[in-house]
C-alpha positions as protocol buffer text, in pm:
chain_id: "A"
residue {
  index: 1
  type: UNK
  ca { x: -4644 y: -1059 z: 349 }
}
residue {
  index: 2
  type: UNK
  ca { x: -4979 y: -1083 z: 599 }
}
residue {
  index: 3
  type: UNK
  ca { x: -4960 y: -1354 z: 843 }
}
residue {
  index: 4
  type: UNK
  ca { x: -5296 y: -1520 z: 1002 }
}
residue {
  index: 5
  type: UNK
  ca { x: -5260 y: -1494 z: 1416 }
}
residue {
  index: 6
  type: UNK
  ca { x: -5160 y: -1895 z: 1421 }
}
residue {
  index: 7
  type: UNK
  ca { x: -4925 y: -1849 z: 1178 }
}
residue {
  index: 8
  type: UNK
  ca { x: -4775 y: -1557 z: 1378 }
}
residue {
  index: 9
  type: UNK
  ca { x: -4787 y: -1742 z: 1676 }
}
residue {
  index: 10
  type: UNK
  ca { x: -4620 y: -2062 z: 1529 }
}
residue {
  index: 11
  type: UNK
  ca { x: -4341 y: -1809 z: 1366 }
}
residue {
  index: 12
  type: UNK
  ca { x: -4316 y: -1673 z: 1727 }
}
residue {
  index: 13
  type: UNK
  ca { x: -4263 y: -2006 z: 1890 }
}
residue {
  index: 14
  type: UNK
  ca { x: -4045 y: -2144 z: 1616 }
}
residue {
  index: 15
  type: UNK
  ca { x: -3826 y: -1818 z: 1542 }
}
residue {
  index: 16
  type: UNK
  ca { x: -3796 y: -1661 z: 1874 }
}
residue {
  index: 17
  type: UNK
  ca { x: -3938 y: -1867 z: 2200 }
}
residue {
  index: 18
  type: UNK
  ca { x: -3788 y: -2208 z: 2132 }
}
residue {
  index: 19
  type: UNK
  ca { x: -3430 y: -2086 z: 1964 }
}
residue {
  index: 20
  type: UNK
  ca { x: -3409 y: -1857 z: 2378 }
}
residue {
  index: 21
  type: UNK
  ca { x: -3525 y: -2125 z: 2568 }
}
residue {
  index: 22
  type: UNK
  ca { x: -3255 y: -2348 z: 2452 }
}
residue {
  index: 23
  type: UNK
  ca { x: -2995 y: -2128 z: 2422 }
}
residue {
  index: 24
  type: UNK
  ca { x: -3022 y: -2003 z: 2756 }
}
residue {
  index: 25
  type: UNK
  ca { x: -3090 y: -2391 z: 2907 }
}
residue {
  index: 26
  type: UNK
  ca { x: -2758 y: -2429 z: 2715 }
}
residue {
  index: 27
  type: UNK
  ca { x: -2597 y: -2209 z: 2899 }
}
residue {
  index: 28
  type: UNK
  ca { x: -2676 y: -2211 z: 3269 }
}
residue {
  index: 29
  type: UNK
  ca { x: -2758 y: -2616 z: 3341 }
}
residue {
  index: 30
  type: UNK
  ca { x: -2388 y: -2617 z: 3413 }
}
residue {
  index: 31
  type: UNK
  ca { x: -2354 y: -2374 z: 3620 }
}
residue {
  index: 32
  type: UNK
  ca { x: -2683 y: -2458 z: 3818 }
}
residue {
  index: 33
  type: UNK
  ca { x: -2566 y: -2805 z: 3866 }
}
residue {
  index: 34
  type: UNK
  ca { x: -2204 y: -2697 z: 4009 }
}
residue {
  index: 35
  type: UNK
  ca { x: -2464 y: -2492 z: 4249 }
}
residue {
  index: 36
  type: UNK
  ca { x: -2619 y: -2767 z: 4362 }
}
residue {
  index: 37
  type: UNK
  ca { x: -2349 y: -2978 z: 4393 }
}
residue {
  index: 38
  type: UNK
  ca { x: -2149 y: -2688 z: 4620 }
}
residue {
  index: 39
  type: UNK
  ca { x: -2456 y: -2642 z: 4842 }
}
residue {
  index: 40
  type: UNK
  ca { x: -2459 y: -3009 z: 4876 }
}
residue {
  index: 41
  type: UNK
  ca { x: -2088 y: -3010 z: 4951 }
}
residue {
  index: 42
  type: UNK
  ca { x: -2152 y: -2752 z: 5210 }
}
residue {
  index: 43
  type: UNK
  ca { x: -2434 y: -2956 z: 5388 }
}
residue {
  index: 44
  type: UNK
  ca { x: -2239 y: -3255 z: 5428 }
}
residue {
  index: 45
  type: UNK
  ca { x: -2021 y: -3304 z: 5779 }
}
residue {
  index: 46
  type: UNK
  ca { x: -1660 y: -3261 z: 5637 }
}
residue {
  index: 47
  type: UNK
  ca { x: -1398 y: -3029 z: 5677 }
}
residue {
  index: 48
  type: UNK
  ca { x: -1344 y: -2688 z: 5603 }
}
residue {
  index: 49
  type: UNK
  ca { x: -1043 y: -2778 z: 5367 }
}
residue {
  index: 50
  type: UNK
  ca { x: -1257 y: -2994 z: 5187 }
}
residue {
  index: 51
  type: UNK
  ca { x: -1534 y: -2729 z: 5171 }
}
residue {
  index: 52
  type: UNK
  ca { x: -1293 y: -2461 z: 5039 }
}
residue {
  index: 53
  type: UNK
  ca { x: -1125 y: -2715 z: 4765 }
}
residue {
  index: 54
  type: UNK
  ca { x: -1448 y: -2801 z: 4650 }
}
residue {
  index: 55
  type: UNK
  ca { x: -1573 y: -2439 z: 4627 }
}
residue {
  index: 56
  type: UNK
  ca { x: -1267 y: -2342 z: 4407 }
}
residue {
  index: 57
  type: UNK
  ca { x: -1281 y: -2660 z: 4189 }
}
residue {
  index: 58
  type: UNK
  ca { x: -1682 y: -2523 z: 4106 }
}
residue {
  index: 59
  type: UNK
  ca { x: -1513 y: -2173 z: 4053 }
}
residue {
  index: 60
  type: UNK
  ca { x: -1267 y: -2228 z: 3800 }
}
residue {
  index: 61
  type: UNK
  ca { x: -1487 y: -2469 z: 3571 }
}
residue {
  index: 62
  type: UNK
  ca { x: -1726 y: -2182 z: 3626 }
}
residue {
  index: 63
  type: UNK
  ca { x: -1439 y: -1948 z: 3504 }
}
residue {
  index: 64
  type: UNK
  ca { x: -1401 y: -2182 z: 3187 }
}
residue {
  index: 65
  type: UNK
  ca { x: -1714 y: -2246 z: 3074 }
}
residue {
  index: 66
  type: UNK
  ca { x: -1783 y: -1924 z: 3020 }
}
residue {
  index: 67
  type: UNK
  ca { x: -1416 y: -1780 z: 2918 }
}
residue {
  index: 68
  type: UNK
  ca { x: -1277 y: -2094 z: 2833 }
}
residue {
  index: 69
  type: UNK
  ca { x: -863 y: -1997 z: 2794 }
}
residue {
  index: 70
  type: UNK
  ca { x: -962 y: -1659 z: 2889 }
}
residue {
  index: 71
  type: UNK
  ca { x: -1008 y: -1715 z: 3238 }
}
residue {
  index: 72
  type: UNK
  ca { x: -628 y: -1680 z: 3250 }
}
residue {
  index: 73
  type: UNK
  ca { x: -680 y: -1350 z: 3280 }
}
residue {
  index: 74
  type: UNK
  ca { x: -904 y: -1332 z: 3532 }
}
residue {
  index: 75
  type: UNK
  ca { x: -677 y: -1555 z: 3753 }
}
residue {
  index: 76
  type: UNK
  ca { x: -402 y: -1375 z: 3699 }
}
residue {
  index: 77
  type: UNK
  ca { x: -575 y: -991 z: 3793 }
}
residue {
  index: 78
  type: UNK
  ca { x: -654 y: -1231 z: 4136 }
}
residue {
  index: 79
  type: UNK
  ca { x: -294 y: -1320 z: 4189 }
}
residue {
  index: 80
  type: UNK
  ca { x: -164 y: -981 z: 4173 }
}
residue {
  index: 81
  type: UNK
  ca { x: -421 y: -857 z: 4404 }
}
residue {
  index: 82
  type: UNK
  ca { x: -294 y: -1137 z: 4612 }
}
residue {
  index: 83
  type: UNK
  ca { x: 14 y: -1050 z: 4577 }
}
residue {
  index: 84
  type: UNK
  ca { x: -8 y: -693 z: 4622 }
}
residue {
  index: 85
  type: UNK
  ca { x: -205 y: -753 z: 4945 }
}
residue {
  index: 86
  type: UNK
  ca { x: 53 y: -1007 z: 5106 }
}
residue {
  index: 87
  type: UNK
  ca { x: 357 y: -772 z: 4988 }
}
residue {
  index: 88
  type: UNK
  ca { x: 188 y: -448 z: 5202 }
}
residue {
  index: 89
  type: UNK
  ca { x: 19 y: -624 z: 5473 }
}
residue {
  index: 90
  type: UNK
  ca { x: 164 y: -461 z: 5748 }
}
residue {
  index: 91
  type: UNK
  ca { x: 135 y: -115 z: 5535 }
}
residue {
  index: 92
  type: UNK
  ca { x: -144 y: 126 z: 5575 }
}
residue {
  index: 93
  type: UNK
  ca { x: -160 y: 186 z: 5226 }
}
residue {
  index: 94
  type: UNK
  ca { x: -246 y: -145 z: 5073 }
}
residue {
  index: 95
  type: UNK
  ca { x: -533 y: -1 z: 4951 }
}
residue {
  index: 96
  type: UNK
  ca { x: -386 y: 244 z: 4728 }
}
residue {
  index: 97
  type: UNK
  ca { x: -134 y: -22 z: 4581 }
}
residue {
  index: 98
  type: UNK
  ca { x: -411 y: -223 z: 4563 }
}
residue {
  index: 99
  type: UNK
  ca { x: -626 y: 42 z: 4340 }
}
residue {
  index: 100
  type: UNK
  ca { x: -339 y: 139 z: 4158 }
}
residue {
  index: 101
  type: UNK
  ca { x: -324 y: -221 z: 4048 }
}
residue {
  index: 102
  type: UNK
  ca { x: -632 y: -285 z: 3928 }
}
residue {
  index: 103
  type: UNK
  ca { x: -647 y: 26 z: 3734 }
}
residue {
  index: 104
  type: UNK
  ca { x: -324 y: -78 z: 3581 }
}
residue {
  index: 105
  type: UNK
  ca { x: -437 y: -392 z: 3441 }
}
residue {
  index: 106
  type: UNK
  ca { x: -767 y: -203 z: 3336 }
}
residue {
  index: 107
  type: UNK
  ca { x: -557 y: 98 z: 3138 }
}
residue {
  index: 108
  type: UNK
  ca { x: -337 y: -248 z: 2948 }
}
residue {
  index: 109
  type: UNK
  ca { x: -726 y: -373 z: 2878 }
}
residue {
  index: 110
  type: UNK
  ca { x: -880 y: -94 z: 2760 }
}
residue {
  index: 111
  type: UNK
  ca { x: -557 y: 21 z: 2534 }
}
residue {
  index: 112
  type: UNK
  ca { x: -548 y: -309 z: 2373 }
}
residue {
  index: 113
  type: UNK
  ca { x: -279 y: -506 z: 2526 }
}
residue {
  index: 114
  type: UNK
  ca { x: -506 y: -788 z: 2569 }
}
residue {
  index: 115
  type: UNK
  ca { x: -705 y: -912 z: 2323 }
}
residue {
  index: 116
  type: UNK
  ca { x: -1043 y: -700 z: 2196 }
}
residue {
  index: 117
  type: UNK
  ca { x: -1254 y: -981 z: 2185 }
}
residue {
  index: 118
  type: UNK
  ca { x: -1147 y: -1110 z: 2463 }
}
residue {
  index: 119
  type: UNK
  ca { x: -1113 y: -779 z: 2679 }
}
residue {
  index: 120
  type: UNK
  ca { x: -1485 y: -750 z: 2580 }
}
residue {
  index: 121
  type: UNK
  ca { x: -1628 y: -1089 z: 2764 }
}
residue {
  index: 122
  type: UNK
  ca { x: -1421 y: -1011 z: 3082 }
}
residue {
  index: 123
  type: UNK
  ca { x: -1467 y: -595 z: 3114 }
}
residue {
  index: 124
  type: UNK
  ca { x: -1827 y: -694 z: 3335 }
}
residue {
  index: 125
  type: UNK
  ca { x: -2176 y: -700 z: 3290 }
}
residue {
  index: 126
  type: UNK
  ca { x: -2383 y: -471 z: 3041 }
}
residue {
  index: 127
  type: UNK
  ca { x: -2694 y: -532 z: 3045 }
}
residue {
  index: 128
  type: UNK
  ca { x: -2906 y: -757 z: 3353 }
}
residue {
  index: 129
  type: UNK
  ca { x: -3090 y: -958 z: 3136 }
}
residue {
  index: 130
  type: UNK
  ca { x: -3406 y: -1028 z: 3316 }
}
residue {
  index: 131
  type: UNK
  ca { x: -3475 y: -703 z: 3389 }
}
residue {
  index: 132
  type: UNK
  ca { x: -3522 y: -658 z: 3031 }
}
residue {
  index: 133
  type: UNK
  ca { x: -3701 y: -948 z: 2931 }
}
residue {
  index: 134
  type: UNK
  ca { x: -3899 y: -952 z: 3232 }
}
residue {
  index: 135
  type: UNK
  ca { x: -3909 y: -550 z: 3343 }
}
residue {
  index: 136
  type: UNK
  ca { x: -4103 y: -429 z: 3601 }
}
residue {
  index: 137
  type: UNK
  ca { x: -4122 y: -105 z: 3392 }
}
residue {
  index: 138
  type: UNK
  ca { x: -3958 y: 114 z: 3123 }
}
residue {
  index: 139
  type: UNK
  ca { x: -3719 y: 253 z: 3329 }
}
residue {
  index: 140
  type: UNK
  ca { x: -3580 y: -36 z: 3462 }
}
residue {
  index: 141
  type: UNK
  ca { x: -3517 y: -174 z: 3115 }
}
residue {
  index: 142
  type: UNK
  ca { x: -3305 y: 137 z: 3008 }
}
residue {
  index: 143
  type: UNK
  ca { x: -3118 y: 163 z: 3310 }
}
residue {
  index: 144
  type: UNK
  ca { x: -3042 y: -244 z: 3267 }
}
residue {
  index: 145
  type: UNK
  ca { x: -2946 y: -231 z: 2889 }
}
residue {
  index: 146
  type: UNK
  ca { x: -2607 y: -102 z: 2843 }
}
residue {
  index: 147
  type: UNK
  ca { x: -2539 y: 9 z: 3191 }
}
residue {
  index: 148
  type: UNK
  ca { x: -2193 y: 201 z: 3135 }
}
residue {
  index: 149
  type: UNK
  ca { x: -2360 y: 437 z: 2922 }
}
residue {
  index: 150
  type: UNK
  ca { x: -2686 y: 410 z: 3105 }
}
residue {
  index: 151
  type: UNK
  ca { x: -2425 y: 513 z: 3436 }
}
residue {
  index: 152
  type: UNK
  ca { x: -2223 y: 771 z: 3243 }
}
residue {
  index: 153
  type: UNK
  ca { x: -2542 y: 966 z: 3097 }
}
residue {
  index: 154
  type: UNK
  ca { x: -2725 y: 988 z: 3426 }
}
residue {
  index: 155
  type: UNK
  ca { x: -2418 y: 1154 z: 3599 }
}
residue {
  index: 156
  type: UNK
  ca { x: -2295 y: 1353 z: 3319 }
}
residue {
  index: 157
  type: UNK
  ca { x: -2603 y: 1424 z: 3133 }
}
residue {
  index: 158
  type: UNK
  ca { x: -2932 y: 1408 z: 3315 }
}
residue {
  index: 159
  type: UNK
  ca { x: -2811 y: 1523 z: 3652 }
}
residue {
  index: 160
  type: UNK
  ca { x: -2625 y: 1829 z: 3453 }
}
residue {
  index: 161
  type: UNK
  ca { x: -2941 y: 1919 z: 3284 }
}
residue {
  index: 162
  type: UNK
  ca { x: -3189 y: 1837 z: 3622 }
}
residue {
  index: 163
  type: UNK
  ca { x: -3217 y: 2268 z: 3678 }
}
residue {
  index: 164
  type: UNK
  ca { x: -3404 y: 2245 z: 3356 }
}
residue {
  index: 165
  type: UNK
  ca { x: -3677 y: 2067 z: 3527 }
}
residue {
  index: 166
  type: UNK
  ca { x: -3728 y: 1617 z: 3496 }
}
residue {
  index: 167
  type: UNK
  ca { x: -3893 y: 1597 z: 3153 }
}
residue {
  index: 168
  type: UNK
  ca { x: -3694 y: 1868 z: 2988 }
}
residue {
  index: 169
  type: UNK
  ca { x: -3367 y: 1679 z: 3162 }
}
residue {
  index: 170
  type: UNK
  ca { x: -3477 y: 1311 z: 3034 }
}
residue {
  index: 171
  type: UNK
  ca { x: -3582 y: 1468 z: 2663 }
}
residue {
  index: 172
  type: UNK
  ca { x: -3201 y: 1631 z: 2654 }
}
residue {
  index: 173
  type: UNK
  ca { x: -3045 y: 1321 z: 2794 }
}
residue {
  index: 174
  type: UNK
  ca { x: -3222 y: 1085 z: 2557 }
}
residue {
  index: 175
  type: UNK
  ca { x: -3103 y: 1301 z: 2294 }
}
residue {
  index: 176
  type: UNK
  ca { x: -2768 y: 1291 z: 2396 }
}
residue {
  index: 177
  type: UNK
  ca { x: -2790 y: 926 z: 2359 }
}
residue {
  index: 178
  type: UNK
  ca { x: -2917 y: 944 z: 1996 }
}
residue {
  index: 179
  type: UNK
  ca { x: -2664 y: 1159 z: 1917 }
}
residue {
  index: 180
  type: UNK
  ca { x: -2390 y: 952 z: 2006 }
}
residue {
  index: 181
  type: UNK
  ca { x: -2552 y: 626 z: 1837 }
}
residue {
  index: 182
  type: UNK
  ca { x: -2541 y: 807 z: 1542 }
}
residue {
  index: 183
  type: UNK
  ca { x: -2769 y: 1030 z: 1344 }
}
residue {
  index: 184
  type: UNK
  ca { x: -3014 y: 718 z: 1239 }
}
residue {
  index: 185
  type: UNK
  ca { x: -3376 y: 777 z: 1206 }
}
residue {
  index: 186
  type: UNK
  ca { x: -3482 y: 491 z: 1344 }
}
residue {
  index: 187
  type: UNK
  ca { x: -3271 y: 499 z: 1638 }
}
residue {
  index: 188
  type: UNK
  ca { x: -3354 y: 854 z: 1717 }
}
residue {
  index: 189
  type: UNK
  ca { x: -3705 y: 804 z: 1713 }
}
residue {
  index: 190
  type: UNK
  ca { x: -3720 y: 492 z: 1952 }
}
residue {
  index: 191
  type: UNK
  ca { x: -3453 y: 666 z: 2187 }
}
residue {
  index: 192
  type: UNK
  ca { x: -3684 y: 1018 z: 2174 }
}
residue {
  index: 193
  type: UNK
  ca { x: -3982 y: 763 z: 2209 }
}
residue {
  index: 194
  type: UNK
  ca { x: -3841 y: 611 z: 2536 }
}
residue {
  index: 195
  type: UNK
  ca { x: -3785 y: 938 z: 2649 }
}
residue {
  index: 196
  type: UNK
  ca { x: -4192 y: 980 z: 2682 }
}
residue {
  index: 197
  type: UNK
  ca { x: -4243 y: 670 z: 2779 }
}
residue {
  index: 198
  type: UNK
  ca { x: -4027 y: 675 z: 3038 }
}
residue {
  index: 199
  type: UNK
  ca { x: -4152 y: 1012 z: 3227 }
}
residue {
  index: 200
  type: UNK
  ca { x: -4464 y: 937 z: 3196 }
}
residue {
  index: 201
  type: UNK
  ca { x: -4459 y: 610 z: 3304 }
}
residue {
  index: 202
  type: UNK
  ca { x: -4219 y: 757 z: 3596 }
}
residue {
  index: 203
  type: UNK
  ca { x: -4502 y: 1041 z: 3741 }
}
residue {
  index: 204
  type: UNK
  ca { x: -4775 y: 822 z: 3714 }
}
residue {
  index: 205
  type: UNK
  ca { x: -4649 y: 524 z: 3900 }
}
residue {
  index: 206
  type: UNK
  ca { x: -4507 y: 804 z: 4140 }
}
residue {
  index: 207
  type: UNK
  ca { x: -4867 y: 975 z: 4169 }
}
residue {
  index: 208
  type: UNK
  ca { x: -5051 y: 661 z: 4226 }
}
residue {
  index: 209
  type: UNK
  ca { x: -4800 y: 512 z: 4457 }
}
residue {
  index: 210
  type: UNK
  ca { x: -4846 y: 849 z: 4677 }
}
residue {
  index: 211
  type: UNK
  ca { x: -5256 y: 776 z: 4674 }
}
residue {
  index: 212
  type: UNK
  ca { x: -5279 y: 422 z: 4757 }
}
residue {
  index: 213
  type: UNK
  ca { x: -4929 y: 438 z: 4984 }
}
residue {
  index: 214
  type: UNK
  ca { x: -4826 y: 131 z: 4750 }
}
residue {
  index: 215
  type: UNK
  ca { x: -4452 y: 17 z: 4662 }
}
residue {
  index: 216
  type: UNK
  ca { x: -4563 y: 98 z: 4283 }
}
residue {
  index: 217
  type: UNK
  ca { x: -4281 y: 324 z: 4151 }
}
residue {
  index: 218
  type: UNK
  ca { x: -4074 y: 256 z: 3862 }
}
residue {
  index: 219
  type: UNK
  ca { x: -3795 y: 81 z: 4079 }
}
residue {
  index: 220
  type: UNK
  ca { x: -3842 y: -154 z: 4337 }
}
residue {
  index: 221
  type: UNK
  ca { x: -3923 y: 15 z: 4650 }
}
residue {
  index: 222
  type: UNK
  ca { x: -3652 y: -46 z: 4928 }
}
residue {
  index: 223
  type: UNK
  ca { x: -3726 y: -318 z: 5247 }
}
residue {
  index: 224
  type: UNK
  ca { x: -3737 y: 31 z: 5478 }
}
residue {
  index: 225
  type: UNK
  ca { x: -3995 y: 241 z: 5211 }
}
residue {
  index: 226
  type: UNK
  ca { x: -4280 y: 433 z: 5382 }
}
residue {
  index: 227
  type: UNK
  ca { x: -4562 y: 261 z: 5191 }
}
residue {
  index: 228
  type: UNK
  ca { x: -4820 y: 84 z: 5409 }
}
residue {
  index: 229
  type: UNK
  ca { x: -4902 y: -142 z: 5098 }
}
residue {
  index: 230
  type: UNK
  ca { x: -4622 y: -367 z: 5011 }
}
residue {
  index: 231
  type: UNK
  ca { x: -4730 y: -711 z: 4947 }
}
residue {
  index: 232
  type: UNK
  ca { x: -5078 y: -692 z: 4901 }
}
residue {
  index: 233
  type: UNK
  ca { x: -5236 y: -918 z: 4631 }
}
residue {
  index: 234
  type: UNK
  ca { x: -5364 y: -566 z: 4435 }
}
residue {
  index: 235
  type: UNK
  ca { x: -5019 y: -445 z: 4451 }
}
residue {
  index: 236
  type: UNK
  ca { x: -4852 y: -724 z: 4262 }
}
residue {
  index: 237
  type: UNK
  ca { x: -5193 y: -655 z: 3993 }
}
residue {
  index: 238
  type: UNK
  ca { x: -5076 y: -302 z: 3887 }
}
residue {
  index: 239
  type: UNK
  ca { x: -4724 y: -358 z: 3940 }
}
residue {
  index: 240
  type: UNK
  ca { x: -4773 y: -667 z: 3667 }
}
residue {
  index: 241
  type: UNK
  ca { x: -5004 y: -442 z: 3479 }
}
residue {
  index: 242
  type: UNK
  ca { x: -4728 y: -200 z: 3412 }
}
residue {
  index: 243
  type: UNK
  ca { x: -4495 y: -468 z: 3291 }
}
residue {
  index: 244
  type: UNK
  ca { x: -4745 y: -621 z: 3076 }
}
residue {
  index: 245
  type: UNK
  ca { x: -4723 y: -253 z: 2905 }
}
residue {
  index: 246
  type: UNK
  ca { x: -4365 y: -225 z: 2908 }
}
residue {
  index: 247
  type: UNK
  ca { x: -4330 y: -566 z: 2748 }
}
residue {
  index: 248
  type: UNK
  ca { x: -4583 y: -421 z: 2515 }
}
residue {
  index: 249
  type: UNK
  ca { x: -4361 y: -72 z: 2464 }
}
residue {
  index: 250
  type: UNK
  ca { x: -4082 y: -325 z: 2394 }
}
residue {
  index: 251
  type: UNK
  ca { x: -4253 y: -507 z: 2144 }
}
residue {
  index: 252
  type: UNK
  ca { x: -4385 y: -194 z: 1954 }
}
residue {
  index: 253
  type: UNK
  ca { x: -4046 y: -9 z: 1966 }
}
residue {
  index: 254
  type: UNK
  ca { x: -3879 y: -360 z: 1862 }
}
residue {
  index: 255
  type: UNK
  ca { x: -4081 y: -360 z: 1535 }
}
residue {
  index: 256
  type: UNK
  ca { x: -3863 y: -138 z: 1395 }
}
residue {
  index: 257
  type: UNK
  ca { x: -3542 y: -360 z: 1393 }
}
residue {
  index: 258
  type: UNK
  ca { x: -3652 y: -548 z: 1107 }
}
residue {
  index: 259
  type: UNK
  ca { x: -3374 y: -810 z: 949 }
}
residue {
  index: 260
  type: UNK
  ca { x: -3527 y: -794 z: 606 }
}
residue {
  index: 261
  type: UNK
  ca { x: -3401 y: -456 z: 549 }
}
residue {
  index: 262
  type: UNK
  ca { x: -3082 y: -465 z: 365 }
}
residue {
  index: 263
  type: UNK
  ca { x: -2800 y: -166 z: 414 }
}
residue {
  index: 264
  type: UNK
  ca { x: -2809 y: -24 z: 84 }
}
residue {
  index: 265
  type: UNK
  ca { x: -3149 y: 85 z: 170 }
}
residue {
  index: 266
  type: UNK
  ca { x: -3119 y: 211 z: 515 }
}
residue {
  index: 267
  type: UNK
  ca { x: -2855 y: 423 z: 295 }
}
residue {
  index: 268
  type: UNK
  ca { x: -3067 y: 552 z: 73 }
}
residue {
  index: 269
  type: UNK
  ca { x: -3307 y: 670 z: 374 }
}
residue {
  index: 270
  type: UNK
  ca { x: -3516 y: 345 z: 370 }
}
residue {
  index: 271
  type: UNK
  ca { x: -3545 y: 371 z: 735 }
}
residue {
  index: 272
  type: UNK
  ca { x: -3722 y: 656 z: 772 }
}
residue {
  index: 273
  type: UNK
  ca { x: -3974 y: 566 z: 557 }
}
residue {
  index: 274
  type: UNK
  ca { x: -3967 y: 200 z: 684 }
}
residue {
  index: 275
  type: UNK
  ca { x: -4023 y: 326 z: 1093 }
}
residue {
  index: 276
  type: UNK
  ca { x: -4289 y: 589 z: 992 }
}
residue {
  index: 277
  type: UNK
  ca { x: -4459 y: 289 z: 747 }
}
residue {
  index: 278
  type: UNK
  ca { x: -4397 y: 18 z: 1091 }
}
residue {
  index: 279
  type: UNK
  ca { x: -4570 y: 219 z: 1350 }
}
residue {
  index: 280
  type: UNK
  ca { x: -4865 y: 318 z: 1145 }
}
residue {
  index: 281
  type: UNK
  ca { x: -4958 y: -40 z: 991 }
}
residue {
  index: 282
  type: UNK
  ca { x: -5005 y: -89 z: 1398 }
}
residue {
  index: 283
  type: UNK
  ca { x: -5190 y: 241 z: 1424 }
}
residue {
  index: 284
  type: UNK
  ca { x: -4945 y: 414 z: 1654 }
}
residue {
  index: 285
  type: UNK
  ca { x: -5054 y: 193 z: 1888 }
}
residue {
  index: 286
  type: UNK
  ca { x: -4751 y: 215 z: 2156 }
}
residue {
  index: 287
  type: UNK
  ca { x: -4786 y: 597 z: 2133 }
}
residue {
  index: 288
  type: UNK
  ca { x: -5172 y: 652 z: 2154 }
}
residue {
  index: 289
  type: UNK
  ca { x: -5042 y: 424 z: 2529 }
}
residue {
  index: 290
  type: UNK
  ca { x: -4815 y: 641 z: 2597 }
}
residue {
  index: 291
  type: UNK
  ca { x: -5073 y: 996 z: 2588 }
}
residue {
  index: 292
  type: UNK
  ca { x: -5388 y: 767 z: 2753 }
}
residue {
  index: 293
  type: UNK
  ca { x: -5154 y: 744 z: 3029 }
}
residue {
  index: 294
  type: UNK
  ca { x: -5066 y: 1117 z: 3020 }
}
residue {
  index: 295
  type: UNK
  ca { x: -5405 y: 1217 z: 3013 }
}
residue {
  index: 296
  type: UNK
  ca { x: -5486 y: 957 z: 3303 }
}
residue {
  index: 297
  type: UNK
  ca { x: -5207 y: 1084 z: 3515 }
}
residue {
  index: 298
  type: UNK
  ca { x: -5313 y: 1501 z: 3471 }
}
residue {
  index: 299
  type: UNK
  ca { x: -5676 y: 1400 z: 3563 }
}
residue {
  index: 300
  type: UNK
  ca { x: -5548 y: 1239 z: 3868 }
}
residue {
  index: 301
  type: UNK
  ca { x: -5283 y: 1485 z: 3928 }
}
């Protein structure tokens, strides 16, 4: 089924803008307001008891609206640290009782004596959202979705396989990772595609940050960097001209994840077919990217 470009737009809005923007209004207004209204508490001329109360009171209806009767758990990993602290605060050790604590209550997680679900919402953050949605380049976005895995493959996997050189490293780590998604077509070839995109992407901005002396690279440059251009109005153009591709890279890779296909056909090796048939109805667009800005980066090499 062909769309006309205002019908694709109007799908956009309807299917995909709109349905986020509320969701995620849904979600924070709450906790934005109980900001505002602890700043404000702060501000005002009363005492430090008051401040404190106030403070906690924002905490714990922070606590349930986002794990509701969970938050138990939560308060109660806080009151044995508490506990543990006040019990050995005249030891030198409270730091080891405190550790072995906390890795305690993570082992009864972790082997199910809480709730999977449940463990799930309150094991910490995977991904950073906005540095996907809004990524200053490729390599952020990996290295903010999933970040256990992102963690445990850079220190097991890429920094293992670093004497083979950076690109053969990333290819062998990126297969690693399709490997243990599971041997899917589809997934392999957008994991082995990031791979490319993501060295490339890496030397270049590396290259052109060492010409100009820009904070260009990949990751945010740090306060104490020794580029002389930092905030220069031509250094925020190419460092939004990079995400403007990686949103791009996103949105060709995404194409692949189409709803419409049902299981029984991604078992009868639908997929394959159906990623090879995606990427060439839009011409290999994301990859033909990908070698421009190889070629661009040997000529300035």
């Amino acid at each position: 089924m062909e769309f006309s470009r205002i019908e694709f737009f109007q799908e956009l809005g309807e299917s995909c803008v709109l349905p986020t923007a509320q969701q995620g209004v849904e979600q924070v207004w709450q906790l934005l307001l109980l900001c505002l209204l602890c700043r404000l508490l702060c501000r005002l001329g009363l005492s430090s008891s008051v401040k404190h109360f106030g403070s906690v009171s924002a905490g714990l209806y922070a606590l349930y609206l986002f794990f509701e009767q969970s938050m138990v758990w939560v308060l109660m990993l806080s009151m044995l640290c508490y506990t543990v602290l006040f019990l050995n605060r005249h030891s030198s050790s409270r730091g080891i009782f405190l550790s072995a604590t906390i890795l305690i209550y993570l082992l009864m997680g972790e082997l199910h004596m809480i709730d999977t679900v449940t463990w799930h919402k309150m094991r910490g953050k995977l991904v950073k959202p906005l540095n996907v949605e809004l990524p200053r380049s490729m390599v952020l976005v990996v290295t903010s979705w999933n970040i256990p895995m992102s963690r445990w493959l850079n220190i097991y996997v890429f920094k293992s396989a670093l004497k083979l050189g950076t690109f053969s490293s990333i290819i062998v780590t990126y297969t690693a990772s399709a490997l243990l998604h599971g041997l899917s077509f589809h997934l392999g070839a957008v994991l082995l595609s990031l791979g490319f995109i993501t060295y490339v992407e890496h030397v270049l901005r590396k290259r052109l940050a060492a010409i100009f002396s820009a904070c260009i690279l990949s990751k945010q440059c740090p306060n104490n960097c020794h580029h002389q251009q930092k905030k220069e109005l031509w250094v925020y153009g190419i460092n939004l001209a990079f995400s403007a591709m990686a949103i791009f890279h996103l949105t060709y890779l995404g194409s692949l994840f189409d709803a419409e296909v049902d299981n029984l056909a991604a078992e009868e090796g639908y997929v394959a077919n159906h990623t090879i048939q995606k990427w060439s109805e839009l011409n290999w667009a994301g990859h033909w990217l990908v070698f421009g800005s190889w070629l661009f980066y040997r000529l300035i090499q």
